[in-house]
N, C-alpha and C positions, 0 to 999 in steps of 0.2 A: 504494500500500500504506500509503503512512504517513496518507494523507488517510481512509482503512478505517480504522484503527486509533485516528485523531484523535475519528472519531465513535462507535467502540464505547467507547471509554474515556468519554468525556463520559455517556452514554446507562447505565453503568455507574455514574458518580458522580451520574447525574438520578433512577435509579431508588431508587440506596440512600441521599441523602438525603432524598429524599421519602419513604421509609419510615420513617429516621429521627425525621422531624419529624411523624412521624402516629399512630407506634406510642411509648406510654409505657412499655414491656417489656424496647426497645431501648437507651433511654436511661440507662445507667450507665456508669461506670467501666470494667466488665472488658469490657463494648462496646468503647470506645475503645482500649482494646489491642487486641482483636482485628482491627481495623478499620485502624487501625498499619500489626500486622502485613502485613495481606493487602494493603493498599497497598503496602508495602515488596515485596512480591514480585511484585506488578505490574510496579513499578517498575525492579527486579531483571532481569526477565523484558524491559522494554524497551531496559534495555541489552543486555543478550547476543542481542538482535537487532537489532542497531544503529537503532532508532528512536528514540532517544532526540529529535532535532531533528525528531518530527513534530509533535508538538506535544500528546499524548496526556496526558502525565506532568501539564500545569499543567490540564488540564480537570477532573482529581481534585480542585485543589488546597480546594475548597470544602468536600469531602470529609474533608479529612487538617486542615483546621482545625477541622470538624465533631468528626473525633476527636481533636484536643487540648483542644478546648474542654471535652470529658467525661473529661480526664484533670486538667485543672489543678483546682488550688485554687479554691474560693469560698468567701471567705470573707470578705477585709478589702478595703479600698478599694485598696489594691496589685496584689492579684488581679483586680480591677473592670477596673485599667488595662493590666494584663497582658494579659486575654482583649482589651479593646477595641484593643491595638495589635495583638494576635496575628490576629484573624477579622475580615482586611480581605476577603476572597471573600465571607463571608457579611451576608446584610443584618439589618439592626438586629430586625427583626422575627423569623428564623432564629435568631438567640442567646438572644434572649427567648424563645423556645418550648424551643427544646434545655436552656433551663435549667430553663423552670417543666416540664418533663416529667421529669425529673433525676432516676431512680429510687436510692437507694440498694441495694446488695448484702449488705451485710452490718451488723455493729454500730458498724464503726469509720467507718463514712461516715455525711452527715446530707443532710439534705434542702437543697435552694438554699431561703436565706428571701428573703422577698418586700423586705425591705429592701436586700439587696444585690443581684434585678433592676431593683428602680428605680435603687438604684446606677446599674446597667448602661446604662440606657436613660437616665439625665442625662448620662454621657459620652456618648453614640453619638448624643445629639441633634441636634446640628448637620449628620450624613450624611443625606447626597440620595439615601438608596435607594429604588429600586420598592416599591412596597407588597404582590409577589407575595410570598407567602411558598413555595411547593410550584417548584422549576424545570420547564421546559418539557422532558420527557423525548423532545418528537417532534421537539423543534430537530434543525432540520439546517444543518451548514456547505456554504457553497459549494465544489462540485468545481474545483477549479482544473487545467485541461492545462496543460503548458506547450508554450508556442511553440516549435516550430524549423522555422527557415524553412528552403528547399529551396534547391538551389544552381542549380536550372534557371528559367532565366528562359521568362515569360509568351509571348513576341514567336518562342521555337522551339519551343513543345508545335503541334502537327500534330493537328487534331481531325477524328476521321475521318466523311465522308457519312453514314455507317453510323450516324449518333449521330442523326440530323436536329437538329443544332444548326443551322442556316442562321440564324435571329435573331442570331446572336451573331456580331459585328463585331470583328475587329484594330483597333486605333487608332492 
């Protein structure tokens, strides 16, 4: 169950970043609240069913810096370092788009200027990320069974004629 859970939540946080980073409509401010919020009750939602240690909650986590990113400040070189220590999930190229798509809402917010992305991208220069920008929404994690061994030993199972096993040897 928790490994089900592992993949809807990722597959969740693959589709709605990539929409994020496609659609300039999306990108504002009251975005990133909303986006918060409906995380937090994900999240919410994975305690009160005790999954919290499947591992669901950090596959968002691209997601939930995705919406901080559209909540903080741009504007000074403090902000620059702020978002660059904050949006460690996301890759250099993911910030640079969520900014320059940065719709403003209303009169009191302003456009990201192109001086403070380049900002952005002299700090983040030194990271060794992918150069995808879109994630892979048809990733799949490996199913993992767990092991438990049996208490009957090899040397008393009785396999009966009726199987035509005759190839198979005791050792």
């Amino acid at each position: 169950i928790q490994q089900v859970f592992k993949q809807l939540f990722y597959m969740i946080n693959a589709v709605t970043l990539n929409n994020l980073l496609l659609r300039k409509d999306v990108c504002s401010w009251s975005t990133g609240m909303q986006l918060r919020f409906n995380i937090s009750q994900l999240e919410e939602w994975l305690r009160g069913k005790n999954l919290q240690q499947s591992g669901a909650a950090q596959t968002l986590e691209p997601l939930i810096q995705a919406a901080q990113l559209l909540q903080l400040k741009k504007k000074t070189s403090e902000d620059a370092e702020a978002i660059c220590s904050l949006c460690t999930s996301l890759t250099t190229q993911q910030i640079v788009k969520i900014l320059n798509l940065y719709t403003p809402v209303n009169e009191f917010e302003e456009r990201v200027t192109v001086a403070f992305i380049r900002n952005i991208q002299k700090h983040l220069q030194e990271r060794n990320d992918p150069p995808q920008l879109l994630l892979d929404f048809k990733h799949m994690f490996p199913v993992l069974f767990p092991f438990n061994p049996s208490a009957i030993t090899m040397d008393s199972i009785h396999l009966p004629a009726s199987l035509n096993l005759d190839f198979l040897n005791k050792v």
